[in-house]
C-alpha positions in Angstrom: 91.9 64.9 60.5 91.3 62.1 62.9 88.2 63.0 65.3 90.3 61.7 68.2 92.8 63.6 67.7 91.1 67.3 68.3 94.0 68.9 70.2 97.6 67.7 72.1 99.5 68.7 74.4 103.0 69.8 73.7 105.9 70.6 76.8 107.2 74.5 77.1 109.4 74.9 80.5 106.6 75.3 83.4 103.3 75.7 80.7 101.8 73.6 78.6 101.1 74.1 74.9 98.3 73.3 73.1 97.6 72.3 69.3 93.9 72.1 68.3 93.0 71.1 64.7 89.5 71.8 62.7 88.0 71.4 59.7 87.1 75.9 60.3 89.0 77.9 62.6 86.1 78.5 64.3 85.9 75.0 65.0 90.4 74.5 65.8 89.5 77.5 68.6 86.7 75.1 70.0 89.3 72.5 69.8 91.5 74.6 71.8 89.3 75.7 74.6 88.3 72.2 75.0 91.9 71.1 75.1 92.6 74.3 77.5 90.1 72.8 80.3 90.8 69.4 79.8 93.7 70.3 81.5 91.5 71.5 84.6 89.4 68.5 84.8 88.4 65.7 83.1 85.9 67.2 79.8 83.9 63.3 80.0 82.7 64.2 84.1 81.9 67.8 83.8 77.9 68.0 83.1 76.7 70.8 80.1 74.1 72.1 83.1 74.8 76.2 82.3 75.4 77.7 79.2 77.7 81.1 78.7 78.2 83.4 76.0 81.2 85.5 74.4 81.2 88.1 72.3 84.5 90.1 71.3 85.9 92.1 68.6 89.2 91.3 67.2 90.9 91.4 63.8 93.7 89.5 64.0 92.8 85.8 64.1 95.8 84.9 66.1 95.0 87.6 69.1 91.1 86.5 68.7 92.3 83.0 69.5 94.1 84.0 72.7 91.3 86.5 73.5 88.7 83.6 73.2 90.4 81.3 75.6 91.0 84.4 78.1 87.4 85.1 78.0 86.5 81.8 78.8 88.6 81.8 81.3 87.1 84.9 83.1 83.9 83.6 82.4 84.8 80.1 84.5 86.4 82.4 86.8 83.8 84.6 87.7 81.1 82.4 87.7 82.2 79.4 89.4 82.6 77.2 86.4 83.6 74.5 84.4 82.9 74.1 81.0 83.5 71.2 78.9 81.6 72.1 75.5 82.3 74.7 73.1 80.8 76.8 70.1 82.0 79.4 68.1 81.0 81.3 64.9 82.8 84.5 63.1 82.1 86.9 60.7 85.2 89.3 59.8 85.9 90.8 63.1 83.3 89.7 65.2 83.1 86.6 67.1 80.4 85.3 68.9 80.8 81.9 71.2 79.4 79.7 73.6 80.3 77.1 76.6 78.4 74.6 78.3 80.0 73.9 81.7 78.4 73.2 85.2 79.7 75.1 89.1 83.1 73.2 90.2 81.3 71.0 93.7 82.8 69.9 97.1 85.0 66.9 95.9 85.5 67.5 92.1 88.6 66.2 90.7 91.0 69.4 89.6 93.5 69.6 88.0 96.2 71.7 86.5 94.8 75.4 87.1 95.4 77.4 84.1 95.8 80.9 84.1 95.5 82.1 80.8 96.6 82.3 77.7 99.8 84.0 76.2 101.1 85.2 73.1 104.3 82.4 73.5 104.1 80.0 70.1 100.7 81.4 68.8 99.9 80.1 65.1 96.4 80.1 63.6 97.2 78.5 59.9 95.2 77.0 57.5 96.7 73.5 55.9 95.8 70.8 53.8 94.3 69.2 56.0 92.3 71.7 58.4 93.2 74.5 60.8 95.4 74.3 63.1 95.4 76.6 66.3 98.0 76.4 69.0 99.2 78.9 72.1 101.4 78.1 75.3 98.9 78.4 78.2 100.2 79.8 81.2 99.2 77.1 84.4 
């Protein structure tokens, strides 16, 4: 797996899918929430100032994927944020997670707005090369 290539974009109608790669799956869903907000600004101009955690229960590794991005999401949400770095470690059913983002201020460039993610196209797969996690998210 190239490091630059971390997660695409592909088109679906009005959304936007995304396709994150990782050496763990825990790192492909890192992938993905990075890819997920590079969509609502630019990762590179968005400072790691404030650091949030998620924690969730799930057993199925392709509803945990959508449930992390969703609870990153609600996170940004409710506290004003940005994030542009991302953790996450799992053991069976638990997953624990972090994000490093800083508030959105007067004048910063937005973006697409992205409303969550769906259940459209999800695939968490292991191949030769890595996992691969990808979802159409909703913008």
């Amino acid at each position: 797996m190239s490091s630059r290539y971390r997660y695409r974009y592909f088109d679906h109608e009005a959304d936007i899918g995304i396709e994150a790669l990782g050496k763990t799956v825990d790192e492909a869903f890192a992938n993905a929430a990075l890819g997920m907000f590079a969509i609502m600004a630019e990762p590179a101009t968005v400072i790691p100032e404030q650091e949030v955690a998620v924690e969730f229960e799930e057993a199925d590794i392709e509803l945990a994927l959508v449930t992390w991005l969703n609870r990153l999401l609600g996170q940004a949400r409710l506290r004003g944020l940005i994030f542009c770095a991302f953790e996450l470690e799992h053991e069976g059913d638990h997953w624990q997670g972090r994000a490093w983002g800083m508030p959105w201020r007067p004048g910063s460039e937005r973006g697409t707005e992205v409303k969550g993610a769906t259940l459209t196209m999800l695939k968490v797969e292991q191949g030769p090369k890595g996992w691969q996690a990808r979802c159409i998210v909703d913008v």
